[in-house]
LOBA-421731 format. One record per atom (N, C-alpha, C, CB): residue in three letters; x negated, y, z negated. Coordinates in steps of 0.2 Angstrom, whole numbers, plus 5000, padded with zeros to 4 digits. Each point is the difference from the previous one (the first is absolute). Glycine has a CB too. Layout:
% LOBA-421731
ALAXYZ;...
//
This chain:
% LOBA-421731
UNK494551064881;UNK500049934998;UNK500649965003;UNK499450034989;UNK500449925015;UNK500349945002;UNK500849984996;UNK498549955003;UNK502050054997;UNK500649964997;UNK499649924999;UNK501250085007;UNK498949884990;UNK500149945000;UNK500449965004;UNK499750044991;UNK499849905015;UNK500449995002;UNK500649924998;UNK499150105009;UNK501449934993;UNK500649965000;UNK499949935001;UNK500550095004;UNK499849844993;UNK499849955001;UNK500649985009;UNK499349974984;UNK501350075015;UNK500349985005;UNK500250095005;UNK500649854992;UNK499350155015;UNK500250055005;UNK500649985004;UNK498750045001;UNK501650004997;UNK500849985007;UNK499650055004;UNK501549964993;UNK498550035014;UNK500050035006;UNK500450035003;UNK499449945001;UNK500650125002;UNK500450055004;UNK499850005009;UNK500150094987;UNK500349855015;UNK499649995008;UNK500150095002;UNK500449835005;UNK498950155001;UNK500150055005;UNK500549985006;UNK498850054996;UNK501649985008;UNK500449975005;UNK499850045006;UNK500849964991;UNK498949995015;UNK499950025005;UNK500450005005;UNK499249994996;UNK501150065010;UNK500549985003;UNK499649995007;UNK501050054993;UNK499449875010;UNK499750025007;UNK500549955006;UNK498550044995;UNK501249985010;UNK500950005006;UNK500149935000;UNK499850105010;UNK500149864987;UNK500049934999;UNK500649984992;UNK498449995008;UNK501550084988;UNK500249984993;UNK500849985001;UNK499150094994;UNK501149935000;UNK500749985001;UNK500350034991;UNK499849865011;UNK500750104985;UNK500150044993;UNK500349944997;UNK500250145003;UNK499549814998;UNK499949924997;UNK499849994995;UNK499849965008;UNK499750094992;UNK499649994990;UNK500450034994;UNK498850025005;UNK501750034999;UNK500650034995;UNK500549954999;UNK499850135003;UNK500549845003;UNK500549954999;UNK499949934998;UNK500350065006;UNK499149924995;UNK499949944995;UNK499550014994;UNK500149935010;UNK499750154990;UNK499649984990;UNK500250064998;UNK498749945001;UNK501650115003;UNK500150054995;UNK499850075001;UNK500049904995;UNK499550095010;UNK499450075001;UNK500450045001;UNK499149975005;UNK500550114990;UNK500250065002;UNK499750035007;UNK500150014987;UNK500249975016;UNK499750015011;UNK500250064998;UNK500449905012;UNK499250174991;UNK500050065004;UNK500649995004;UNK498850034999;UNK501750055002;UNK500649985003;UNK499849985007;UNK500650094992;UNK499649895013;UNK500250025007;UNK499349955004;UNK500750154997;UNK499049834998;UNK499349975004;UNK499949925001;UNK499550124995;UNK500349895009;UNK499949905001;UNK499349994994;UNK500549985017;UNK499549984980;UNK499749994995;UNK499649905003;UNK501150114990;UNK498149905012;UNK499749965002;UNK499749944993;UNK499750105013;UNK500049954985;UNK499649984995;UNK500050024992;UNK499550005010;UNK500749964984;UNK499950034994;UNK499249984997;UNK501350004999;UNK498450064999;UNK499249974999;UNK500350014992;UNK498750065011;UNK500949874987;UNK500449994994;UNK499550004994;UNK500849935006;UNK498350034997;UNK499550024995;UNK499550035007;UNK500349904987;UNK499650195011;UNK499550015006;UNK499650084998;UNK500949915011;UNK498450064990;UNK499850084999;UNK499650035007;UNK499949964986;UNK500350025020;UNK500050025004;UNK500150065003;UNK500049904999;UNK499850155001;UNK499950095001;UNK500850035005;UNK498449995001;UNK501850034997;UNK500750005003;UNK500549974999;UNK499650035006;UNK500449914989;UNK500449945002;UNK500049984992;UNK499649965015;UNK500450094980;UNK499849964994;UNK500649994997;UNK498950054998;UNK501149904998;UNK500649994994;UNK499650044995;UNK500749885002;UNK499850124993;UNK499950024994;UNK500449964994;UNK499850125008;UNK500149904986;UNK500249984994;UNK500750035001;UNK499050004993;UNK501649965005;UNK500550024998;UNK500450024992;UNK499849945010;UNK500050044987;UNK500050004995;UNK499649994994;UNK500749985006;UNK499550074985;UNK499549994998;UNK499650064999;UNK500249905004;UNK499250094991;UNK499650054998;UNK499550045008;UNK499949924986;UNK500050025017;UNK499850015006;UNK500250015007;UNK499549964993;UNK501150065005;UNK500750035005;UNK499650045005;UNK501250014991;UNK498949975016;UNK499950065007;UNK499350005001;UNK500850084998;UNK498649874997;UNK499449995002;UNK500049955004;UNK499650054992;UNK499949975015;UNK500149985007;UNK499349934998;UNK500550145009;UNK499549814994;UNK499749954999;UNK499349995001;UNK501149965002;UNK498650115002;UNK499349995000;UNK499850054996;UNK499849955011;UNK500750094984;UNK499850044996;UNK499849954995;UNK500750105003;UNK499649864997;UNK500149964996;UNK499249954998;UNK501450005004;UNK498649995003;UNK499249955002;UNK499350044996;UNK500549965015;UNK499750114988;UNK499350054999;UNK500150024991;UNK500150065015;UNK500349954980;UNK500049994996;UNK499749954995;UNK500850055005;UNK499549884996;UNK500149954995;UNK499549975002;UNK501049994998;UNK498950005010;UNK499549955004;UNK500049954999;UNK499550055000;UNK500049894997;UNK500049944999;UNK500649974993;UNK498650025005;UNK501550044991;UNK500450004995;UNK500949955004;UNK499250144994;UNK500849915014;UNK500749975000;UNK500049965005;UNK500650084996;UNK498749915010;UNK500149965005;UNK499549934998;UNK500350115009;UNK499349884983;UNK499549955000;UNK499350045000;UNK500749915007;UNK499150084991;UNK499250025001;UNK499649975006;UNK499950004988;UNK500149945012;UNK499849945009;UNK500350045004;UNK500249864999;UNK500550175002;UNK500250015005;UNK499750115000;UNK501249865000;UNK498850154997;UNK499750084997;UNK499349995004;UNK500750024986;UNK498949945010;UNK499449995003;UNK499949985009;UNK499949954987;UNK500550025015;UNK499949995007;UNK500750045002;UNK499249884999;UNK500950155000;UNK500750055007;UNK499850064995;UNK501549905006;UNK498450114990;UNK499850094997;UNK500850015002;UNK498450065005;UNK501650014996;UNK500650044999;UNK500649975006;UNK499150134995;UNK500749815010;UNK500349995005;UNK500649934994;UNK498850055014;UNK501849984988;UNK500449954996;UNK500149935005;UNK500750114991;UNK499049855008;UNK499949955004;UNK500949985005;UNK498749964990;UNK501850025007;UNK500749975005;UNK500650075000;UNK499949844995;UNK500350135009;UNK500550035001;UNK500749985001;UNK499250035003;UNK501449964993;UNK500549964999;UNK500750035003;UNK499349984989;UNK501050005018;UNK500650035004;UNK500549954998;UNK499350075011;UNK501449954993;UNK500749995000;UNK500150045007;UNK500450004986;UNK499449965018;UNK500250015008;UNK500849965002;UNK498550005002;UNK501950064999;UNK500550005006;UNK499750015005;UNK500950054995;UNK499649895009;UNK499850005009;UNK500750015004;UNK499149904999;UNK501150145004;UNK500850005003;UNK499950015005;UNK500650034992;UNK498749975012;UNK500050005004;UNK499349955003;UNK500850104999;UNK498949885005;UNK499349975002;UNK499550054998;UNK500649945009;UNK499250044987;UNK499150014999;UNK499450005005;UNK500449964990;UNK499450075012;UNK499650005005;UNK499349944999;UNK500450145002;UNK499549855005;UNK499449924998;UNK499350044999;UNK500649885008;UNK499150094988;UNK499550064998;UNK499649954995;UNK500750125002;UNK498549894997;UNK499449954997;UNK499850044995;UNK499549945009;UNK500250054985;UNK499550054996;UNK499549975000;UNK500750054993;UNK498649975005;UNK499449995000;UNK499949974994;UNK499850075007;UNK499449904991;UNK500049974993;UNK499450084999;UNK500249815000;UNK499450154995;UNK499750064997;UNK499250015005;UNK500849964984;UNK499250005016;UNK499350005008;UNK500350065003;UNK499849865004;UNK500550135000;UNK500250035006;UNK500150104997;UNK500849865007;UNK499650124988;UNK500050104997;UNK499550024997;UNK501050024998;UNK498649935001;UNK499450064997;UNK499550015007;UNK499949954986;UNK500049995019;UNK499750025003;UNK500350065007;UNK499549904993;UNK500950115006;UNK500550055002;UNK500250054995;UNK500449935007;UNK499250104989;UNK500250044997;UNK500650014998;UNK499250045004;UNK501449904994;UNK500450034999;UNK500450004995;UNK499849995009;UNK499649984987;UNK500249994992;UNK499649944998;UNK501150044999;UNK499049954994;UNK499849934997;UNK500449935001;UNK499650084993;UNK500949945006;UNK500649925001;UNK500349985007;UNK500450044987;UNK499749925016;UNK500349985005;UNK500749984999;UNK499049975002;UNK501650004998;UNK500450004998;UNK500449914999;UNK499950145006;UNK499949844989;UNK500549924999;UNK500450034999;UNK499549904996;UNK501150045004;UNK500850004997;UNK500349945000;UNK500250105004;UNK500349914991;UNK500449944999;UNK500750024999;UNK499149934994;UNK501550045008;UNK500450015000;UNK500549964997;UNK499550055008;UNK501149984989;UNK500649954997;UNK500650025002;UNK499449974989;UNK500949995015;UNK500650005004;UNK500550024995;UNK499649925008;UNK500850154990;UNK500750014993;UNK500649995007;UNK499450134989;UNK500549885014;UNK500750005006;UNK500050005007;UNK500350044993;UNK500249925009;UNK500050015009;UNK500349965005;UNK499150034998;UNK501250035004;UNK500749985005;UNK499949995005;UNK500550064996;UNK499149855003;UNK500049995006;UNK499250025003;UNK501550034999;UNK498150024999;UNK499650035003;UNK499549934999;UNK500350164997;UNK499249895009;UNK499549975002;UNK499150024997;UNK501049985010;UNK498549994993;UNK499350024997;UNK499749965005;UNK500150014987;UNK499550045015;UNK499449985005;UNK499450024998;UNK500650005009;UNK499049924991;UNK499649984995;UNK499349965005;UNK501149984989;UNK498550065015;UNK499349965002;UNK500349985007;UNK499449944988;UNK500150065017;UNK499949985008;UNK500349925001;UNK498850095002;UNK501549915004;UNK500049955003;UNK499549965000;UNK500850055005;UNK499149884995;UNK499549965002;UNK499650025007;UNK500749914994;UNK498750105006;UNK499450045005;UNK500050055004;UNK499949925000;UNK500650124996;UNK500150095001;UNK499250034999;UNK501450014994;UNK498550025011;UNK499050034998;UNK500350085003;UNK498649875004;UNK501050154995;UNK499850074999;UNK500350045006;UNK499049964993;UNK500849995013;UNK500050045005;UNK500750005004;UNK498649975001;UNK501649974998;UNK500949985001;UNK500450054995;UNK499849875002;UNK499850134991;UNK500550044995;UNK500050085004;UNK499749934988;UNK499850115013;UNK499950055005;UNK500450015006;UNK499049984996;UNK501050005007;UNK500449975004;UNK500950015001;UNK498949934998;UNK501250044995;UNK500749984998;UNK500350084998;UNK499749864993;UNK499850185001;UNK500150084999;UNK500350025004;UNK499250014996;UNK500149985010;UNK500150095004;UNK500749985005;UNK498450035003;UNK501749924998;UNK500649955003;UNK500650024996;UNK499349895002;UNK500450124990;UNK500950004996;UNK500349924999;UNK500550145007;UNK499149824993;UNK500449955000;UNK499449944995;UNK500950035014;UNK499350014980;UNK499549964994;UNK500449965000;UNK499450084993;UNK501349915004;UNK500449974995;UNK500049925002;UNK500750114999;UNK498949875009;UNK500049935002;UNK499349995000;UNK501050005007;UNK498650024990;UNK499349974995;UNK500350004993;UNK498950075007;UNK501449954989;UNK499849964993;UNK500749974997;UNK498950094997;UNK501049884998;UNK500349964996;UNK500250034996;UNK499549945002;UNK501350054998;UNK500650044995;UNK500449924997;UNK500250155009;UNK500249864986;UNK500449964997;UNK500550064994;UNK499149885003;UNK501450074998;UNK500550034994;UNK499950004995;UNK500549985004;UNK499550064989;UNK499850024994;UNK500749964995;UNK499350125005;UNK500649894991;UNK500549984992;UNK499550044994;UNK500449845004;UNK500450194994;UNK499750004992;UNK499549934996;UNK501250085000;UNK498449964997;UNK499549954997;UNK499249975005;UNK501449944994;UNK498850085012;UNK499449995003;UNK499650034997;UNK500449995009;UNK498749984993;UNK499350035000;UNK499650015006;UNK500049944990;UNK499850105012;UNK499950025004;UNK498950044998;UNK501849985004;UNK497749994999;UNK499450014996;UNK499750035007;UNK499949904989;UNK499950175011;UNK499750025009;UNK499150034998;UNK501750075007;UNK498149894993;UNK499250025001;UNK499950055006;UNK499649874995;UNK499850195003;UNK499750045005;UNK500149955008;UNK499150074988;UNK501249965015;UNK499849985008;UNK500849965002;UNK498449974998;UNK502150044999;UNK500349975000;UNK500650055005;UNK499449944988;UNK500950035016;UNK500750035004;UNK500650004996;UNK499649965010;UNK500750094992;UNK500549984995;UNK500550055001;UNK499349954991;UNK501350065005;UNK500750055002;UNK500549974998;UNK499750055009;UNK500649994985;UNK500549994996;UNK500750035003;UNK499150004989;UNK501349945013;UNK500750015006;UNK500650024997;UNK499749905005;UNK500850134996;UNK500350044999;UNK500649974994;UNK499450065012;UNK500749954983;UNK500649984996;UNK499649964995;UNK500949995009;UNK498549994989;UNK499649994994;UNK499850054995;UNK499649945007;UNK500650044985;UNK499550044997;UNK499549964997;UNK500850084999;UNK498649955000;UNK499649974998;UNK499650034993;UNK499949955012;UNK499650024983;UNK499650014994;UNK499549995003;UNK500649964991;UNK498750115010;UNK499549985005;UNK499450034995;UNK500750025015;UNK498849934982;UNK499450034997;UNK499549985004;UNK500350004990;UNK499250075011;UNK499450015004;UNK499650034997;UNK500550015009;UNK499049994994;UNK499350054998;UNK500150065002;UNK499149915002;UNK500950124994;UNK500250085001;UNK499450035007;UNK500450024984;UNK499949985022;UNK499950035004;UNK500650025004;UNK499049944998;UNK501050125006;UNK500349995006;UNK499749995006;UNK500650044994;UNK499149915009;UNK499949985006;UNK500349955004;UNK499450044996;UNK501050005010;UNK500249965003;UNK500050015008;UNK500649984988;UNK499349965014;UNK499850035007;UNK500749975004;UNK498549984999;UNK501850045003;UNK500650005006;UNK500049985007;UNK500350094994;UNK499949845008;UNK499949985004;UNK500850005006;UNK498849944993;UNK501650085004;UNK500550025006;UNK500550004994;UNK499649935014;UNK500950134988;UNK500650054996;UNK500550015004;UNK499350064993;UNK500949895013;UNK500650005002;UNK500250055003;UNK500249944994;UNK499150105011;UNK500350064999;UNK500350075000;UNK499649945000;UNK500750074992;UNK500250044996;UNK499850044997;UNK500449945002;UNK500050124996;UNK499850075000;UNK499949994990;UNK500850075013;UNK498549964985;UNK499950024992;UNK500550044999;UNK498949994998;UNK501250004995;UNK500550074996;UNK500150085004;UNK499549954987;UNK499850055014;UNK499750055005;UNK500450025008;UNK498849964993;UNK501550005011;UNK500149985007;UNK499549995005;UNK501050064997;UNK498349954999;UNK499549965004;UNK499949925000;UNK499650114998;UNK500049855009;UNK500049944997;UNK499449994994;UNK500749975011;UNK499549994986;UNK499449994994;UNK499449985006;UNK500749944988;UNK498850055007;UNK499349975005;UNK499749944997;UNK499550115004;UNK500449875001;UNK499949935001;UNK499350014997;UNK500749955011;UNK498749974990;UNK499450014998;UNK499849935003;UNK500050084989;UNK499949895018;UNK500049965003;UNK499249965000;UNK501150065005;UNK498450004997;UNK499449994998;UNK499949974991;UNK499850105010;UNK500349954987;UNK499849954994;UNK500349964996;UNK499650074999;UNK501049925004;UNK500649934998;UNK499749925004;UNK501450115000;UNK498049935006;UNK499949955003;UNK499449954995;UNK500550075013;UNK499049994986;UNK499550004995;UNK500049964993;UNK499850105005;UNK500949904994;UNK500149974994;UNK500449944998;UNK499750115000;UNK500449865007;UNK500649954997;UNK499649945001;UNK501150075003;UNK499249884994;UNK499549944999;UNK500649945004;UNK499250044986;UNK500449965022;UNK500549985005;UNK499849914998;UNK500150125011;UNK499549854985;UNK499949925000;UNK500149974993;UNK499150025008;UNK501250044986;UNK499949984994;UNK500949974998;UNK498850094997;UNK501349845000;UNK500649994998;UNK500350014994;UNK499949945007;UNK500650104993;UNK500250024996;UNK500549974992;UNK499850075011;UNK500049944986;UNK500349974995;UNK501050015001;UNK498650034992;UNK501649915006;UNK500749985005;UNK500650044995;UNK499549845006;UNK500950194996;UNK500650044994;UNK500449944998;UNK500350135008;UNK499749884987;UNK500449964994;UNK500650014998;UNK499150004997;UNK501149975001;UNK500650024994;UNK499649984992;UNK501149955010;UNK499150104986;UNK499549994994;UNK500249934994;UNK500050155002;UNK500449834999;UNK500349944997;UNK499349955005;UNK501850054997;UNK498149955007;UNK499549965003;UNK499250005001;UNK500949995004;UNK499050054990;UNK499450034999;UNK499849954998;UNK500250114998;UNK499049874999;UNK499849954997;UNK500150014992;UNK499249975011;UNK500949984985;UNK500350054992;UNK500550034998;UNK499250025001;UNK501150005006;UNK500850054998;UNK500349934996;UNK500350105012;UNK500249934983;UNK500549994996;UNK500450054998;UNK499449924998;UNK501250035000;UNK500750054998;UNK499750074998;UNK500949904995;UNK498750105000;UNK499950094999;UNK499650025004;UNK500150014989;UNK499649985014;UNK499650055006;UNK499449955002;UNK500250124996;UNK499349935008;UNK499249965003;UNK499750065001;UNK500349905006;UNK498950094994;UNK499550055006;UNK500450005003;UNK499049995001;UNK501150065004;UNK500150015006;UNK499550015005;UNK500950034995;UNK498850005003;UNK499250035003;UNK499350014997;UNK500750065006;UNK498849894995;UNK499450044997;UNK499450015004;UNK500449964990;UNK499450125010;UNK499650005007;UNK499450044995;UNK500950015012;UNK498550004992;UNK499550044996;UNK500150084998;UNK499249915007;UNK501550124993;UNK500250065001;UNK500550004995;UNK499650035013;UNK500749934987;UNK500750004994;UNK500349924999;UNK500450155004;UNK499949864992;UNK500449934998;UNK500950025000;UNK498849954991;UNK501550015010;UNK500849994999;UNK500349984997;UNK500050015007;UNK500449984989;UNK500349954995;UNK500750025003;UNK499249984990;UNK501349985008;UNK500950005000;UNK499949964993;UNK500549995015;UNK500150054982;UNK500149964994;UNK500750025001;UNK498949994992;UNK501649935003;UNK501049985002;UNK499949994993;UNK500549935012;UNK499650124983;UNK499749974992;UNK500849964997;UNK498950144995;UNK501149815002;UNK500649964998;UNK500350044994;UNK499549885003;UNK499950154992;UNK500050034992;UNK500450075002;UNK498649944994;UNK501550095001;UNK500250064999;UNK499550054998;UNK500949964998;UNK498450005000;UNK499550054997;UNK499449965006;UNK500450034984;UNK499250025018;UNK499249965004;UNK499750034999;UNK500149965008;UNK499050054991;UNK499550035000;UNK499549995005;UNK500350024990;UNK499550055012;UNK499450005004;UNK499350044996;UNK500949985011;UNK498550004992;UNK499650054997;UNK499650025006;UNK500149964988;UNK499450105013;UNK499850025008;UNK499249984995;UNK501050125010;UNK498749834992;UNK499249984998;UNK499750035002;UNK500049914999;UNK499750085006;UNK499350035002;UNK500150105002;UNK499749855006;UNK501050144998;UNK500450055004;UNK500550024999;UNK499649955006;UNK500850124997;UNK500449995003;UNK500549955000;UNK499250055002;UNK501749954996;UNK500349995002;UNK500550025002;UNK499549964996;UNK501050065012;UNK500850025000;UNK500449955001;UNK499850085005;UNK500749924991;UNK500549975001;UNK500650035003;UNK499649964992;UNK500750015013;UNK500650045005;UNK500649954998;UNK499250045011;UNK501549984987;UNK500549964998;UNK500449985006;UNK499950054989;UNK500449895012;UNK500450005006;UNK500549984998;UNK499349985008;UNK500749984988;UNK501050004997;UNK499849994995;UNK500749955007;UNK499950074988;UNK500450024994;UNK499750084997;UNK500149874997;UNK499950124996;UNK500050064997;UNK499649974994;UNK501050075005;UNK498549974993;UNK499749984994;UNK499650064996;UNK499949895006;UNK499850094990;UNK499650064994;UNK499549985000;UNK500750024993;UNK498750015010;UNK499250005000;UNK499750054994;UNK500149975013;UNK499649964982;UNK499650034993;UNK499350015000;UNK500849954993;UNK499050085005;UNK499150014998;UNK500250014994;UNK499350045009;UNK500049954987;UNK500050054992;UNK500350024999;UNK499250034999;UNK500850045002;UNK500350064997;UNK500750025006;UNK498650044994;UNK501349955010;UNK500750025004;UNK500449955006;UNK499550114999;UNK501149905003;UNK500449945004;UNK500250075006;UNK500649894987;UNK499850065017;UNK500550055007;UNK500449935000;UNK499050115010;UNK501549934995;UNK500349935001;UNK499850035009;UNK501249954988;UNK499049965014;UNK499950025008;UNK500449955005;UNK498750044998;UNK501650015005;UNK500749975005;UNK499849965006;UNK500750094997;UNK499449875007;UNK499649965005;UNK499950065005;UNK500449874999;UNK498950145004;UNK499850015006;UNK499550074995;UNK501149945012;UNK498850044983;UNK499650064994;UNK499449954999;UNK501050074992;UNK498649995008;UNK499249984999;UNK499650024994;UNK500050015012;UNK499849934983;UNK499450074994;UNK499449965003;UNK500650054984;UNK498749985013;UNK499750015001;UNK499549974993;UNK500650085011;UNK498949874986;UNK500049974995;UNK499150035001;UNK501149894998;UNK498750134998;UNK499350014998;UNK499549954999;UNK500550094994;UNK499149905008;UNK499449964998;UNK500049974992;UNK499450075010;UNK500549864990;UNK500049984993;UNK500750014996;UNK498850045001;UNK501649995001;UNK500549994998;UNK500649965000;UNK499450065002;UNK501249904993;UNK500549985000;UNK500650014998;UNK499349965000;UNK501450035006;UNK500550024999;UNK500549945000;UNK499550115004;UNK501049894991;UNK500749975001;UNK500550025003;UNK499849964992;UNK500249995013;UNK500850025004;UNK500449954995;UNK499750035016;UNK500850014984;UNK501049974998;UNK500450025005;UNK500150024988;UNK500249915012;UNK500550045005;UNK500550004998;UNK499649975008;UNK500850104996;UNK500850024998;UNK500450005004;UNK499650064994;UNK501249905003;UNK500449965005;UNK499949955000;UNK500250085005;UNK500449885001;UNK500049954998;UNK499449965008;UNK501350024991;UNK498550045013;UNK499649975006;UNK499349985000;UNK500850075006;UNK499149894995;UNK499549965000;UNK499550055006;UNK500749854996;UNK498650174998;UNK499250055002;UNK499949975007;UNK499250014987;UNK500450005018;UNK499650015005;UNK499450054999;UNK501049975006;UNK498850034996;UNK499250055000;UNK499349945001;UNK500550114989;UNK499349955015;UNK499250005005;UNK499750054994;UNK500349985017;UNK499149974984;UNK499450064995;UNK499249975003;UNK501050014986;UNK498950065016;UNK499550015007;UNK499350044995;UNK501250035012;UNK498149914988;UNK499650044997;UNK499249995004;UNK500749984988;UNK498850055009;UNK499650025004;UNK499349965001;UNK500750104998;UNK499149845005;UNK499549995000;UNK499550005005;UNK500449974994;UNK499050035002;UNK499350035002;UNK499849945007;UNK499550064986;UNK500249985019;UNK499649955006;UNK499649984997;UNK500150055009;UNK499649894992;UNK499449975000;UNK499550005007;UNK500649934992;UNK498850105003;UNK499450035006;UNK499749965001;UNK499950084999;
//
């Protein structure tokens, strides 16, 4: 028989290393990084096979997050969302270091992998700017870049003068629909929620040797298949200029695949509740005490729980530094 589950999960990211990482997430939140390794990515809410977090804390300590799905099911992700993704836990929640250039590269939408066998979901994302020195983001094609020039530019090695880059700031929004170019420049970190896939097609990596000393591979053919050389992109923001933002936060994003919030709470006490779905909360500054019912954790910035469907929890905060947190939930496509 099943434990009861919890109305609040603190998360135990998985940490992926790769030749782009760096050890930025231990100096600015705290992470316990594996010795010696460059540290790319902290998967913070992910039940993605190899790559899983897990529960940190708690009666349900060390259980991995799709154990979790296949257990409780509609109980922890919504029933709407149980009903339509079954055992597939629909987002994926990262803390991407960049210390070096991220390779430019498209993901598909959900069209393109099923008919490619290459799963159900395609890959959105949104992004929230936590830091950056300076660094850069390249974001969508130059004005009348097609297919055959982009091709062209590849095999050439000389992408970087087809698309559209600018300088980042903490607090940016950044919203990259399927078909989208893109590459997260070197000295950024970012808060990245996606549709739990990994697809990603690589359209030129500078090239440099993987972890391995091979070069990675490219995917030129299907990066070409998939990118949407006519569509304009929704323009990167600063979140203070959102439509609705105020002093305590705004949407930040709402797409048919998930929603974003930012909240700057004034109070010492706030509540949320996860309705339909699904809620994570990720902390970016201060320190606080996250309650449900029956149990509390405290969580330091750059910590993630994880809120059950139907469920409501009080944050307090502790000290004198004024909360930050993003809280990333899940909604359904309209067919």
């Amino acid at each position: 028989m099943a434990l009861s589950l919890p109305d609040v999960l603190p998360m135990r990211p998985y940490f992926r290393e790769l030749i782009w990482g760096g050890r930025q997430l231990q100096t600015l939140y705290g992470k316990d990084l594996p010795d010696g390794k460059n540290i790319g990515e902290s998967f913070e809410v992910s039940a993605w096979q190899g790559k899983e977090s897990a529960v940190a804390t708690g009666r349900l300590a060390g259980r991995s997050l799709q154990s979790l799905v296949e257990d409780y099911r509609g109980e922890l992700v919504g029933e709407a969302i149980w009903e339509h993704y079954g055992a597939l836990f629909p987002l994926l929640i990262k803390l991407i270091d960049a210390q070096d250039d991220l390779s430019i590269q498209v993901h598909p939408d959900d069209a393109y992998a099923r008919s490619r066998g290459l799963g159900l979901q395609g890959k959105m994302e949104a992004w929230y700017v936590l830091h950056s020195d300076g660094g850069r983001m390249i974001y969508g094609l130059r004005e009348g870049v097609d297919a055959a020039e982009l091709e062209m530019a590849v095999t050439a090695g000389q992408v970087e003068g087809l698309v559209k880059s600018f300088e980042v700031k903490r607090g940016d929004v950044i919203f990259a629909p399927p078909g989208t170019v893109h590459a997260l420049g070197r000295g950024v970190m970012i808060y990245e929620v996606q549709q739990a896939s990994d697809l990603t097609f690589r359209l030129y990596d500078y090239n440099r040797p993987g972890l391995d000393g091979k070069p990675r591979e490219l995917h030129l053919e299907a990066a070409l298949e998939v990118i949407c050389f006519a569509d304009e992109l929704p323009p990167p923001t600063s979140w203070r200029q959102l439509p609705g933002a105020g002093d305590t936060g705004a949407t930040l994003v709402e797409s048919e695949y998930f929603q974003l919030d930012l909240f700057c709470p004034v109070e010492h006490h706030s509540r949320h509740r996860a309705e339909g779905g699904f809620l994570a909360l990720t902390l970016l500054q201060g320190e606080a005490t996250v309650r449900g019912r029956q149990e509390a954790c405290d969580l330091a910035a750059g910590g993630t729980v994880l809120v059950p469907a139907c469920r409501e929890i009080e944050i307090e905060r502790r000290g004198a530094v004024e909360l930050e947190y993003l809280i990333a939930s899940p909604t359904l496509q309209r067919e």
